[in-house]
Backbone as a printed PyTorch tensor [residue, N CA C, xyz], in Angstrom:
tensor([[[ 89.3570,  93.7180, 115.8300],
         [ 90.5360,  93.1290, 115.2760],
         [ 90.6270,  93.5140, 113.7990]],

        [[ 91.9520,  93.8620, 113.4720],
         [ 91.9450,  94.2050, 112.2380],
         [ 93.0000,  93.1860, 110.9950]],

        [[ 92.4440,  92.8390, 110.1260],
         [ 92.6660,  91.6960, 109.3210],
         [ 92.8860,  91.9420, 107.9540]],

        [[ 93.8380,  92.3610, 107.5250],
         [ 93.9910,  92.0790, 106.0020],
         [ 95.4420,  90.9380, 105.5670]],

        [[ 95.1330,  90.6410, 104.7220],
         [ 96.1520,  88.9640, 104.7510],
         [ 96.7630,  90.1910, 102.8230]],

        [[ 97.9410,  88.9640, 102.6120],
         [ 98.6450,  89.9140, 101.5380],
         [ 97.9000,  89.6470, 100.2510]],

        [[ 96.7880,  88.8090,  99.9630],
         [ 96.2430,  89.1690,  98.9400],
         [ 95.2000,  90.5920,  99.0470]],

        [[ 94.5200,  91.0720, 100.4620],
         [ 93.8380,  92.2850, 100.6090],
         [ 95.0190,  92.9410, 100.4070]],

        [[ 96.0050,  93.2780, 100.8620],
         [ 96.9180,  94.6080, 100.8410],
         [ 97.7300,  94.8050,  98.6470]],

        [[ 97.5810,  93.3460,  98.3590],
         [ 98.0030,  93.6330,  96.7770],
         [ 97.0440,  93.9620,  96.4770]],

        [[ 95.9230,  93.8530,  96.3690],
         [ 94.2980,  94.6200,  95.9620],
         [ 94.4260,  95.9830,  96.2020]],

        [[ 94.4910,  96.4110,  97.5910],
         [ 94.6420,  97.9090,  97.7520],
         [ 95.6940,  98.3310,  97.2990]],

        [[ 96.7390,  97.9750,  96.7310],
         [ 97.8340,  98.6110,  96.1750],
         [ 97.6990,  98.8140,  94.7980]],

        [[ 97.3430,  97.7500,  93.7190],
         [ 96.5900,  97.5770,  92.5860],
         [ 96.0120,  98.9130,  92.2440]],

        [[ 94.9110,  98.7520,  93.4530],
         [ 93.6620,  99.7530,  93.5340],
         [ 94.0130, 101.1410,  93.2630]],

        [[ 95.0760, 101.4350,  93.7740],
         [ 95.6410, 102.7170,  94.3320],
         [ 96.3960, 102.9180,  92.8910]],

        [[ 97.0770, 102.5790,  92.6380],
         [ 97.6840, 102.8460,  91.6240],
         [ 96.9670, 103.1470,  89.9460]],

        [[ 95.9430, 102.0440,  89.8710],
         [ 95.0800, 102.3410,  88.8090],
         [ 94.6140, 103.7580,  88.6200]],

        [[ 93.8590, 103.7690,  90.5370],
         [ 92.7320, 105.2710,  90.5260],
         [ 93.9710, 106.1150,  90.1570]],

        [[ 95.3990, 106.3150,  90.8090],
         [ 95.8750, 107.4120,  90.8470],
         [ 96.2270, 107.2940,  89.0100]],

        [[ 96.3920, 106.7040,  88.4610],
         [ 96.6650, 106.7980,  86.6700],
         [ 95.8600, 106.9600,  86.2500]],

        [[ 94.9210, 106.6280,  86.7430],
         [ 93.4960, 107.1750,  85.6810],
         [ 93.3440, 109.2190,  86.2320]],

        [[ 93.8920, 109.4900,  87.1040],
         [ 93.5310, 110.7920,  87.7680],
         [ 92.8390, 111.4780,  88.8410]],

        [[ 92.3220, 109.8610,  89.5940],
         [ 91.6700, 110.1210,  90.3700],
         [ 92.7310, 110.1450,  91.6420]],

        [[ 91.4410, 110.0210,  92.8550],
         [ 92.1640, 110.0740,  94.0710],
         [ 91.7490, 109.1400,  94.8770]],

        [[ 93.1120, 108.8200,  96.0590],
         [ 92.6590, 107.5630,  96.8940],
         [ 92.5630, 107.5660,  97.7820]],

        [[ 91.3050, 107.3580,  98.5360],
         [ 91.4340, 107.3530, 100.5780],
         [ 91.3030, 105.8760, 100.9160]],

        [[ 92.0470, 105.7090, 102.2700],
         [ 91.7680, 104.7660, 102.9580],
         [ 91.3430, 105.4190, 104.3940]],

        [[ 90.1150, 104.3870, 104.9210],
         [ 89.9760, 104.6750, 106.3800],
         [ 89.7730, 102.9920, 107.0540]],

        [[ 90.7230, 103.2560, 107.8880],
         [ 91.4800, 101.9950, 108.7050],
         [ 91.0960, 102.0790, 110.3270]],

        [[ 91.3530, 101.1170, 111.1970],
         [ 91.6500, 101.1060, 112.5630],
         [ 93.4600, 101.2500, 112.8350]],

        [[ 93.0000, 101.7980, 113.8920],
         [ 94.7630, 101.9560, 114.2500],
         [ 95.3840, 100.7330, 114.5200]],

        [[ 94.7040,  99.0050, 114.6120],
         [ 95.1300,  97.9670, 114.3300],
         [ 95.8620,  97.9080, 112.5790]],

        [[ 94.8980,  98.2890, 111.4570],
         [ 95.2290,  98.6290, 110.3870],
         [ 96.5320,  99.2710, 109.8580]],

        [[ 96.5930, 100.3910, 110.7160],
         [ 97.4400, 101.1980, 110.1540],
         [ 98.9800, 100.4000, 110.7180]],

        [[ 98.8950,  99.8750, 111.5560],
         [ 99.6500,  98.8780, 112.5620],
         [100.6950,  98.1500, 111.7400]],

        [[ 99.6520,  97.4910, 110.7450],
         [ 99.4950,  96.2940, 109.6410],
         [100.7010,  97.1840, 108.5160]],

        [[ 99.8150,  98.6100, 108.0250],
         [100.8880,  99.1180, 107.0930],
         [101.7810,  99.2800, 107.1310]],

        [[101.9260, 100.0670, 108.5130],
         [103.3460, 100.6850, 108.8840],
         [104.5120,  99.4380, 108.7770]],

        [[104.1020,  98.1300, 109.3690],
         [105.3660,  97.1320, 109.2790],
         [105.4580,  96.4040, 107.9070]],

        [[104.1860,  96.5350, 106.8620],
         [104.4080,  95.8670, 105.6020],
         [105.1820,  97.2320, 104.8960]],

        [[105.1970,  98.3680, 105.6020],
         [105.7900,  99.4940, 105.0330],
         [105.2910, 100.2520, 103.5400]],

        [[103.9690, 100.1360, 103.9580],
         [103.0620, 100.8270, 103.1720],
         [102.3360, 101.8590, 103.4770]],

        [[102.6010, 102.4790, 104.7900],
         [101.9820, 103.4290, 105.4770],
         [101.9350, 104.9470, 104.6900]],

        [[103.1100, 104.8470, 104.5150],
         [103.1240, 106.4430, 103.3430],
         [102.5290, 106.0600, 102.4590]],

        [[102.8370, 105.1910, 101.6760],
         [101.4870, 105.0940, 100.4040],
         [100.2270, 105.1610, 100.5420]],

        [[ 99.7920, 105.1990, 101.5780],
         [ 98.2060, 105.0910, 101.6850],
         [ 97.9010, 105.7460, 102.5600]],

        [[ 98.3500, 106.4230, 103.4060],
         [ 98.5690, 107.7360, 104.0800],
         [ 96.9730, 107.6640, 104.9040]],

        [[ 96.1350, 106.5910, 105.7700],
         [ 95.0270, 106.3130, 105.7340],
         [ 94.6840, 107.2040, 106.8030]],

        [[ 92.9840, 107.3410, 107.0110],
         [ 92.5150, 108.0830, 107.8120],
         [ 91.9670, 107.0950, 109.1550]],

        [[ 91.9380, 107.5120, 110.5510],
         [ 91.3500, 106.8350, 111.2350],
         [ 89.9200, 107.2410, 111.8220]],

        [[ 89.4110, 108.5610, 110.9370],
         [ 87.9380, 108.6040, 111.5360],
         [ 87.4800, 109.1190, 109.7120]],

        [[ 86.5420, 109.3810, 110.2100],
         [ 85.5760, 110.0880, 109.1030],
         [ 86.1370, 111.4790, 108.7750]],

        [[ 86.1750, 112.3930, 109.8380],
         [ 86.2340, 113.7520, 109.9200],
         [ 87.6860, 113.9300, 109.1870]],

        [[ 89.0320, 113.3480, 109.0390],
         [ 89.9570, 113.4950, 109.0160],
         [ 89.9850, 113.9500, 107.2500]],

        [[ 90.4450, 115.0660, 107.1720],
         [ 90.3480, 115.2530, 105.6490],
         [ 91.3030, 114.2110, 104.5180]],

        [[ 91.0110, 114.1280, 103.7630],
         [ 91.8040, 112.9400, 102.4140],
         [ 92.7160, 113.8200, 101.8670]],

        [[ 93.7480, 112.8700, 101.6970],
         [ 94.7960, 113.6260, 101.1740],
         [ 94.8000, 114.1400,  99.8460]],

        [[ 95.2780, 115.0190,  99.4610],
         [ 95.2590, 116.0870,  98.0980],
         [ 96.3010, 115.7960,  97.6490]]])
């Protein structure tokens, strides 16, 4: 089961935004329950997440 409530998803958004201003870069790796979660809070493009290991991070 996959669980993030809207204070986890303002954290990862926070998160994301800092790393990307400072210059860095951001991965997420989720369950496809997860990605479930983004797609209807409509955050899915922003975080563009991976569902295994192998899946390369976005550039």
């Amino acid at each position: 089961m996959s669980v993030v409530d809207s204070t986890g998803l303002n954290l990862l958004l926070r998160l994301h935004r800092r790393v990307l201003e400072g210059g860095g870069t951001f991965s997420v790796l989720c369950t496809p329950g997860t990605r479930r979660l983004l797609r209807a809070h409509g955050t899915l493009d922003v975080f563009d997440p991976a569902t295994t290991w192998t899946e390369p991070a976005p550039v």
